[in-house]
N, C-alpha and C positions, 0 to 999 in steps of 0.2 A: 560596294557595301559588304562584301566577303570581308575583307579588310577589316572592315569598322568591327566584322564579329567576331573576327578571332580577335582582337582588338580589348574587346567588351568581356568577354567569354576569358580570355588570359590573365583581364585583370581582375576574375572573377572567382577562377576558382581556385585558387591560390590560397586568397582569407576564410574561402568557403572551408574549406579541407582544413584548415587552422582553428577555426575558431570552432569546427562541428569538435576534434577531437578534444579540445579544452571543455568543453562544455560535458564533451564527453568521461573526460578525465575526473571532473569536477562530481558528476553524478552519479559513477563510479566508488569513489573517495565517502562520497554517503551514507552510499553501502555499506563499504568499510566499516566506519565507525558506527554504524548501528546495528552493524551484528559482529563488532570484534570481543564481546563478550562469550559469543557463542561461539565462535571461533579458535578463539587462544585455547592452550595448555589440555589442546585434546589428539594432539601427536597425529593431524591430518596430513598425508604427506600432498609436498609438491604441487604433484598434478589435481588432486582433488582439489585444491584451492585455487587452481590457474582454471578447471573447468566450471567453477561455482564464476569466477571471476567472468570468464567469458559469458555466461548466459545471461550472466545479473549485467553486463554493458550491452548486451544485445537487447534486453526489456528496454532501456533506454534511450535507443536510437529514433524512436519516434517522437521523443518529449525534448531532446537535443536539435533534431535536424529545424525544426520554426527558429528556436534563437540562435544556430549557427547561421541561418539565411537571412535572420534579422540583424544580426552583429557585422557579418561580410558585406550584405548592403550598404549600412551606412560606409565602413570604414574602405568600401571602393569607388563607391560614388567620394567621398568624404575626400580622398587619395586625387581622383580624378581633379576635381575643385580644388583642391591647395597647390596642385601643380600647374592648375590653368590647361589641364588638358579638355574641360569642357567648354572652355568659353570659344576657341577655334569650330568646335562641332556645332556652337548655338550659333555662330558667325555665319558658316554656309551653308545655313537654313535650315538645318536639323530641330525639329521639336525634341520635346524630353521622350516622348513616345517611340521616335525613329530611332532615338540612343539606345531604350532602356528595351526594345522589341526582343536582340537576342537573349537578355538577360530573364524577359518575361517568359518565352519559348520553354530557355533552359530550367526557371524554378518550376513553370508548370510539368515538366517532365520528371523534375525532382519530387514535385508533390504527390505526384503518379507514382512512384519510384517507393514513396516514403508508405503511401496506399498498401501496394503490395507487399510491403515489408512486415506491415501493422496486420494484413488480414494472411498470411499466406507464412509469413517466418518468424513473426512473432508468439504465436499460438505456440508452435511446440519448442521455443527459447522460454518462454513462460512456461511450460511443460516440464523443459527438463530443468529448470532454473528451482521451482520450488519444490521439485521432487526431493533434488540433490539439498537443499538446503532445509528441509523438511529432517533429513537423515543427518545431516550436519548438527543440525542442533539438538535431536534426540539421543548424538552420540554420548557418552560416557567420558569424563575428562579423561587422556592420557596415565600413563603409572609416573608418577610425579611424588614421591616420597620425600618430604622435605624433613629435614630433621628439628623434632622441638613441636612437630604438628602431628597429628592423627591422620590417616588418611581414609577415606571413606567408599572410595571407586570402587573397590571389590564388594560384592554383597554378602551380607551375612559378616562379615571381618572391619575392624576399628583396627589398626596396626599405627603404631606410634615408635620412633628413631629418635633414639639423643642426636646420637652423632652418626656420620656418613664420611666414608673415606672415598670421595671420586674417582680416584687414582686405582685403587686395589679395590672399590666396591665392597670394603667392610663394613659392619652395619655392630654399635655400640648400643648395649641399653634397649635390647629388642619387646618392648608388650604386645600385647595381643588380645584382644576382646573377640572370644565367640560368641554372636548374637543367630545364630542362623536360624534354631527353635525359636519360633513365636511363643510370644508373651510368656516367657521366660526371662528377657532382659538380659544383660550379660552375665549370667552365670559361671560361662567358661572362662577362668584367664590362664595365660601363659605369656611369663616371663626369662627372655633369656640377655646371658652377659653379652654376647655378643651372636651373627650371623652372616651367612653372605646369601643374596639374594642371583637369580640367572633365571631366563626363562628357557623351556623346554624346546626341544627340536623342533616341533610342529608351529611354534607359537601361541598355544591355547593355556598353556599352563606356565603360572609364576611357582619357581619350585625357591622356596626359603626353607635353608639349613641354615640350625639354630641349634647351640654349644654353648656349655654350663649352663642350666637353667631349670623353671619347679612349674609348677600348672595346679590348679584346682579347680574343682565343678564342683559346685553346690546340683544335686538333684529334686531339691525341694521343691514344688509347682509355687507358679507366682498365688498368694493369698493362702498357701498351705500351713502346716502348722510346721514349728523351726522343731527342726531334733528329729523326726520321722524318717525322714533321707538321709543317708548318708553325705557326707563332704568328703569326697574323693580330692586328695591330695598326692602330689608325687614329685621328684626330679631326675633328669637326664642328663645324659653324657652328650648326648646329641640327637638330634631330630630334624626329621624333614617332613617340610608341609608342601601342598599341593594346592594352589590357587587357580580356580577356572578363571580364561581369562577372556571366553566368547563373548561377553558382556561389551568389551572393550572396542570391540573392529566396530568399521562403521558399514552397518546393515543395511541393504539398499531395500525400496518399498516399491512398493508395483505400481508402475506411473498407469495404469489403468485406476489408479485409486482417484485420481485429480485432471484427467481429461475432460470431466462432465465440469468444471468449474470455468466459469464465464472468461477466464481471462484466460482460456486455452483455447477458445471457438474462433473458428471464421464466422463473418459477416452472416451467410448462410447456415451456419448451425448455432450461430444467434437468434434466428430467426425462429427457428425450427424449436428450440427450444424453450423459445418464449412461448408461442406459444402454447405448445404441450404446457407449461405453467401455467396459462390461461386459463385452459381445461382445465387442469388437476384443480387450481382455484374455483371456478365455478363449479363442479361437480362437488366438491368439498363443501361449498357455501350451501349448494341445497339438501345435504345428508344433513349439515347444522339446522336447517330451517327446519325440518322434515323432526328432526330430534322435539326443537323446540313446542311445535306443534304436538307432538302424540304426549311430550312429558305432562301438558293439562291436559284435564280430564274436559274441558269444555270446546277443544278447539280440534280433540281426535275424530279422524274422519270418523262419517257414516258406514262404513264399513267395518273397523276397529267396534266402532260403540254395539253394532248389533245392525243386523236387517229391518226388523221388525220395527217400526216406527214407535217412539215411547213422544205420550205427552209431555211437556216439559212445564214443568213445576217453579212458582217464582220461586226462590232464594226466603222470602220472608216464610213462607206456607210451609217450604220445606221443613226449615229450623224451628216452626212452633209444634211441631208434630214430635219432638228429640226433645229426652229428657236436660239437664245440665252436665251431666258427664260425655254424654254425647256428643253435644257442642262443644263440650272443650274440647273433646277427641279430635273433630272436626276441624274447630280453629289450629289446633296441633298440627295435625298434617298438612293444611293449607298452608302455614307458615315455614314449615320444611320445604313445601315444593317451591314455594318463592325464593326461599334462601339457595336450594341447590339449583334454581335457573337464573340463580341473579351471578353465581359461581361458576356455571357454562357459559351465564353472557361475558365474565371476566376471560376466561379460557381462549373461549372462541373470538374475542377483539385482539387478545395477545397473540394468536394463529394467525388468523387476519392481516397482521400490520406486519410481523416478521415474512409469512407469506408474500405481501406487497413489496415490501424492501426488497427481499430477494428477487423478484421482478424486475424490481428496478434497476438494479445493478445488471440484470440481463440487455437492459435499455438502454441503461449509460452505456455501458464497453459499445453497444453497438455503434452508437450517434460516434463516440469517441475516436474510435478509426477515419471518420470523414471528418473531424472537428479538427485533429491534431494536421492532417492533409490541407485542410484548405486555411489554414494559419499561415502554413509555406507562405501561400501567396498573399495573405494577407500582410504580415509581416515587410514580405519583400516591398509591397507598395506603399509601406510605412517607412521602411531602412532605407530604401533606394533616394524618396524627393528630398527626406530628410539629409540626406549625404549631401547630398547636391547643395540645398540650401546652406548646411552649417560649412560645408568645404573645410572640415577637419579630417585627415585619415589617423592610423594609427591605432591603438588599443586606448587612449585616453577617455578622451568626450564620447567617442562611440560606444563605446563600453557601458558608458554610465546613464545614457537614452536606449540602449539596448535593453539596459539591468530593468527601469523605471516601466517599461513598455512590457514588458515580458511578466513584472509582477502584476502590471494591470490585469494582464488573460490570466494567468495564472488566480491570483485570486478571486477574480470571476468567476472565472471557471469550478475550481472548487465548491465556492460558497455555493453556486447553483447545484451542482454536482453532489454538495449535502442535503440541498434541498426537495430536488429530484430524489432523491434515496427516502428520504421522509413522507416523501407523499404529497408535499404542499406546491412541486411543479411540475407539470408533464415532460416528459423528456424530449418532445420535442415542441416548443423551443427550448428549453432551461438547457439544455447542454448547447446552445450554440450563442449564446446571451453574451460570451466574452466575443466570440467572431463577429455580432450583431454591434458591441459597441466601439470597436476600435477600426470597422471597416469606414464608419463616415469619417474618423482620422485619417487612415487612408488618405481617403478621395480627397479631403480639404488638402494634406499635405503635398499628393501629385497637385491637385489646383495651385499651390503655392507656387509648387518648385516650375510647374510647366509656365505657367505667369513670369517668373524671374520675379516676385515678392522678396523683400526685405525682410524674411518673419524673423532674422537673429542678427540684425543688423542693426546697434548698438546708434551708431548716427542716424538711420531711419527714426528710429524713439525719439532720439533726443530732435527733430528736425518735429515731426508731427506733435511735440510738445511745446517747441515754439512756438508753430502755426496756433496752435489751443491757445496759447497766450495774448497773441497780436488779435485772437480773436476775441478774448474776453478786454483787452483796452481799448480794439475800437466798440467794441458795446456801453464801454466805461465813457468812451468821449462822447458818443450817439446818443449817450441817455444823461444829462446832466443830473438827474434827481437819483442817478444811482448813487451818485460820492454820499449824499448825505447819511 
């Protein structure tokens, strides 16, 4: 039996390791393009992008590893089958069970595997993943002077290039708009023939020197009257400006800012932190109730209203004792106080429900660590009978009952996952509703495969459509009065 498992086990994790890093590659690539707008033309170097890159594949390894163990199941079991290497195993009295035991060993170790990755390595790969990309995308483009465009990246300065010599860095046709004084507009301009552009020692300052050229300031305030101010006019032989250019690097932020965010916690400080929300929620709900109460005058305690016991007067007796101005007084503020608690009850429902949500997403990540875990195995007892029965290997057919299987959870999961967050399902079950319905798949397809069922066997169909037929002509010959 050693045999049969390294056997089992060799032709196992070969497609495993293949088809995890595709998938991985795949989710990866998503990334990419959904944040290569943030990314381009902001002079990131290198390594800042290869470490963005690493922790944005590392979030992913939990949401990869179910359909790499889903994809390698079918296509080894699948492998094993078109080679006839299983029908020898089912010949010397191997169940599908005795086959598939090392293989079940090995994904439950994997789904262990994938546990700890989800509650212990994933938190601070989510950590430094959205720190770093937090700062990515607050960066500031690069100096990227195109010529024929304005450029905008420095503050306070509009700087506009006819032309640009690559070669020698001359710079034709230089303008210039100082906007730095608010609401002032651009008042300052400065034009020159030509310039050359270099940054300083340090790297903080873009130093542009600028030859033949005239400048003007208008000092009149915006809405001022025209002629009051002077228009300072002038031109030079040559000048140098000074551009800060701290604005530009990419500023790192204190990842103590996003450690409290649910998708950086363990299991355990999921926990901990739901609760304390709990709290804060109910203690929050009875300061709203406690408000509501003391804001009428008929519902403020006994203590608010006075010690001394007052008889209490109907409502009709009161109001025939008040002249007409009075009662309107009356009706007045009574309709103020209803409008400004019918405006605390709008407040306090939109508190409420953003409160809940955020709740719930403390619920979801939790359930989600044991969701994405026990998929492994879910999966595996999907990919595995499945192989066997279709006995296709390869990236083909496998591929496309992987694809089909994986958007089922997936979109389950989701849709519940939206709805959970909404309030209209508990999170447990709602986050486990895609595991709840593909596991009787599962069972029915090991029942299949452990059976030796025909469930894609093309002449099975066409054989039990026969029989359907022979069985509808002898009903045909057995009943004379059906011809009529």
């Amino acid at each position: 039996m050693k045999r049969l498992h390294r056997l089992m086990i060799g032709a196992y994790y070969g497609p495993l390791a293949l088809t995890f890093l595709i998938v991985l590659f795949i989710l990866s690539m998503q990334f990419l393009w959904k944040y290569v707008d943030d990314l381009m033309g902001k002079g990131l170097p290198w390594y800042t992008l290869t470490e963005l890159m690493l922790y944005a594949t590392a979030s992913f390894v939990p949401l990869a590893i179910p359909l790499g163990v889903l994809l390698s199941s079918i296509m080894t079991l699948g492998a094993l089958g078109e080679n006839s290497e299983l029908t020898p195993l089912r010949s010397a009295g191997l169940g599908l069970f005795r086959i598939l035991w090392p293989l079940i060993v090995f994904v439950t170790l994997l789904a262990g595997a994938s546990f700890l990755f989800s509650n212990n390595v994933l938190p601070i790969a989510n950590l430094k993943f959205h720190s770093l990309l937090w700062d990515v995308t607050q960066k500031k483009p690069a100096l990227n002077i195109r010529p024929g465009v304005f450029y905008n990246g420095i503050e306070g300065f509009s700087i506009r290039v006819m032309e640009k010599d690559d070669d020698t860095g001359l710079l034709h046709d230089v303008l210039i708009y100082d906007h730095r004084r608010e609401f002032t507009g651009a008042r300052t301009v400065l034009r020159a023939r030509q310039g050359t552009m270099r940054r300083s020692t340090d790297g903080r300052y873009l130093v542009l020197t600028l030859e033949d050229g005239h400048f003007y300031d208008e000092r009149s305030p915006t809405g001022g009257e025209r002629g009051r101010d002077p228009l300072v006019r002038g031109t030079f032989v040559r000048d140098e400006m000074r551009f800060d250019l701290t604005g530009l690097g990419l500023a790192r932020v204190d990842e103590d800012l996003f450690k409290d965010h649910y998708k950086m916690l363990t299991l355990g400080q999921l926990q901990h932190a739901e609760d304390s929300l709990e709290q804060q929620f109910m203690h929050r709900s009875v300061e709203q109730e406690r408000h509501m109460r003391n804001a009428l005058a008929v519902l403020r305690d006994s203590v608010q209203r006075g010690t001394e016991p007052q008889r209490a007067l109907s409502s009709t007796a009161f109001l025939r004792g008040l002249n007409r101005d009075q009662r309107d007084n009356i009706f007045e503020i009574a309709r103020n106080m209803v409008r400004n608690q019918l405006s605390f009850l709008e407040r306090v429902i939109e508190e409420r429900d953003g409160r809940a949500q955020h709740l719930a997403r403390f619920r979801v990540e939790w359930h989600r660590k044991l969701t994405l875990a026990a998929a492994c195995l879910i999966f595996f007892f999907i990919g595995a009978p499945l192989g066997a029965i279709v006995r296709k290997g390869g990236l083909g057919l496998p591929t496309v009952f992987a694809i089909v299987f994986f958007l089922i959870f997936h979109i389950i999961s989701y849709s519940t996952e939206r709805l959970v967050i909404a309030g209209r399902l508990p999170a447990w079950p709602g986050m486990w509703t895609g595991t709840f319905v593909l596991l009787p798949i599962g069972i029915w397809l090991t029942w299949k495969a452990a059976t030796d069922s025909p469930l894609l066997d093309r002449d099975a169909y066409y054989r039990a459509i026969d029989r359907f037929r022979s069985f509808l002509r002898q009903r045909r010959h057995a009943d004379p009065t059906a011809v009529q």
